[in-house]
Each structure stands twice: as structure tokens, then as C-alpha cells.
C-alpha positions as CSV (number, residue, x, y, z in Angstrom):
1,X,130.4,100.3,95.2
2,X,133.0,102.7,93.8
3,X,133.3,103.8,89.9
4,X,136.9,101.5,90.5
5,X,135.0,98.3,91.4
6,X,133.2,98.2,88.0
7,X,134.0,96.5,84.7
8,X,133.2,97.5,81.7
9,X,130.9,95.1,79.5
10,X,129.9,94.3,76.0
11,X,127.1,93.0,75.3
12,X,124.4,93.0,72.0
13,X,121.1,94.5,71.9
14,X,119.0,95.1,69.2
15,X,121.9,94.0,67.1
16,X,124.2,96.6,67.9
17,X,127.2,96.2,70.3
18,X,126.8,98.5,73.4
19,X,128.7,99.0,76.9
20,X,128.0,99.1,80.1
21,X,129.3,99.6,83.3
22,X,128.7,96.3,85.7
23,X,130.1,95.5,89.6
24,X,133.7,93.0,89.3
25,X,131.3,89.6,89.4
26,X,128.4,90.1,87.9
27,X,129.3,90.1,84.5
28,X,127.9,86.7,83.4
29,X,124.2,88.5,85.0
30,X,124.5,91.1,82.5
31,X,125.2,89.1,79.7
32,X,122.3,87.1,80.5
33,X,119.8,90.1,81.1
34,X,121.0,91.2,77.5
35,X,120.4,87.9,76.2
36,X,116.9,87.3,77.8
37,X,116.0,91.1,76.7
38,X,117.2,90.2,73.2
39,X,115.3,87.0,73.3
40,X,112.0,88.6,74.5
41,X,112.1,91.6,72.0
42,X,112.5,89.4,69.2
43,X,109.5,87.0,70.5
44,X,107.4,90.3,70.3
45,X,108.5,91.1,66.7
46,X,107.4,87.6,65.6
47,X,104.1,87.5,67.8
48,X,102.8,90.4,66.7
49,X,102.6,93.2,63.6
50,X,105.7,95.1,65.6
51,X,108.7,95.4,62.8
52,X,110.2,98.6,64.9
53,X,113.4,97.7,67.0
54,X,111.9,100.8,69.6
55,X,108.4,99.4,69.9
56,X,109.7,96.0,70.3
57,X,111.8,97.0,73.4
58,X,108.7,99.2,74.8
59,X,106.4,95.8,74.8
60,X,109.6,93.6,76.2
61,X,110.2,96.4,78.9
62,X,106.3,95.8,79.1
63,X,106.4,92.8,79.8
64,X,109.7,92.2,82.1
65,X,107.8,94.8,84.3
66,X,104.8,92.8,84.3
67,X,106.7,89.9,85.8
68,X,108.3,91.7,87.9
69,X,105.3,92.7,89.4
70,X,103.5,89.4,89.6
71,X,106.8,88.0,91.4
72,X,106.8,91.0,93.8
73,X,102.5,90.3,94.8
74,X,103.5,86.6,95.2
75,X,106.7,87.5,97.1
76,X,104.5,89.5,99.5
77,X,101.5,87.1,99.6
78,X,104.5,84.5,100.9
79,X,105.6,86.4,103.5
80,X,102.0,87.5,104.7
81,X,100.9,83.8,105.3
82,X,104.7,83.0,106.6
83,X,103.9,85.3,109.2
84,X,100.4,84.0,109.3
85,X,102.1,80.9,110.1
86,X,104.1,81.8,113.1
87,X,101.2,83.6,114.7
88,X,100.0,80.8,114.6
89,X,102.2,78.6,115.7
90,X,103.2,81.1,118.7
91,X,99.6,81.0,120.2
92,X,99.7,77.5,120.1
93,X,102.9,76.8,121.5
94,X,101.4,78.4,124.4
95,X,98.0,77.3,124.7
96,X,99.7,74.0,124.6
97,X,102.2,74.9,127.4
98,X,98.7,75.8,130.0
């Protein structure tokens, strides 16, 4: 997508206003990224001894990467028994067919 296509968005983190370039569309994604990072960094400050804005974000960017990676094993262990699945059910579609 072309540097033309993009809007330019505002959105708060950390308490301070800061822009970023986002594809025509998305901009309600963004604004809810930086409101689900904002959310999780302040859960960190209250769940733990963390007062600093920078270590905050380190454990949230922790954490989001965490779940990203859990989602992405479960994503894959779908797709291995989906295809699991229609082995299967090829080899007995034709053992049935005999």
C-alpha cells in the first residue's frame, strides 16, 4: 500500500499523544491496539512493584508476545488435526467406495 493510502492517527500511550501512520480503514484497529496496550501496561503497574512507564511497556510487550504465541501453537495444532481429519476422511471415502 502506497505512503498516499495512509492516514495519519492520534492516539494516547503512556499518557502522551503520539502519531502514527495507519492504511485508509483501519483506523478504529489502531485506536483499539493503543487502548488494549494502554490498558495492559497499566494492569502491570498495579500488579506488580513496576512504577516506570518503560518497564511497564517491556512486560506488556511481554506479554502481548506471549499471546501471540500461544494463539499461533493453537492456530497450528488446528490446522494439523484439520488435515488429520481429511486424511482421514479421504481413505475412507474410498475404502467405502470398494
Amino acid at each position: 500500500m502506497s505512503e498516499l493510502q495512509n492516514q495519519r492517527v492520534t492516539v494516547e500511550l503512556l499518557g502522551k499523544e503520539q502519531q502514527f501512520a495507519c492504511p485508509a480503514g483501519q483506523e478504529d484497529a489502531l485506536i483499539a491496539s493503543a487502548k488494549y496496550l494502554n490498558d495492559l501496561v497499566e494492569q502491570m503497574k498495579q500488579r506488580s512493584t513496576v512504577r516506570n512507564d518503560q518497564k511497564a511497556l517491556l512486560m506488556a510487550a511481554l506479554n502481548i508476545s506471549h499471546e501471540l504465541l500461544e494463539a499461533k501453537t493453537q492456530q497450528n495444532v488446528e490446522q494439523q488435526h484439520d488435515q488429520l481429519i481429511d486424511k482421514l476422511s479421504a481413505y475412507l471415502g474410498k475404502s467405502s467406495t470398494k
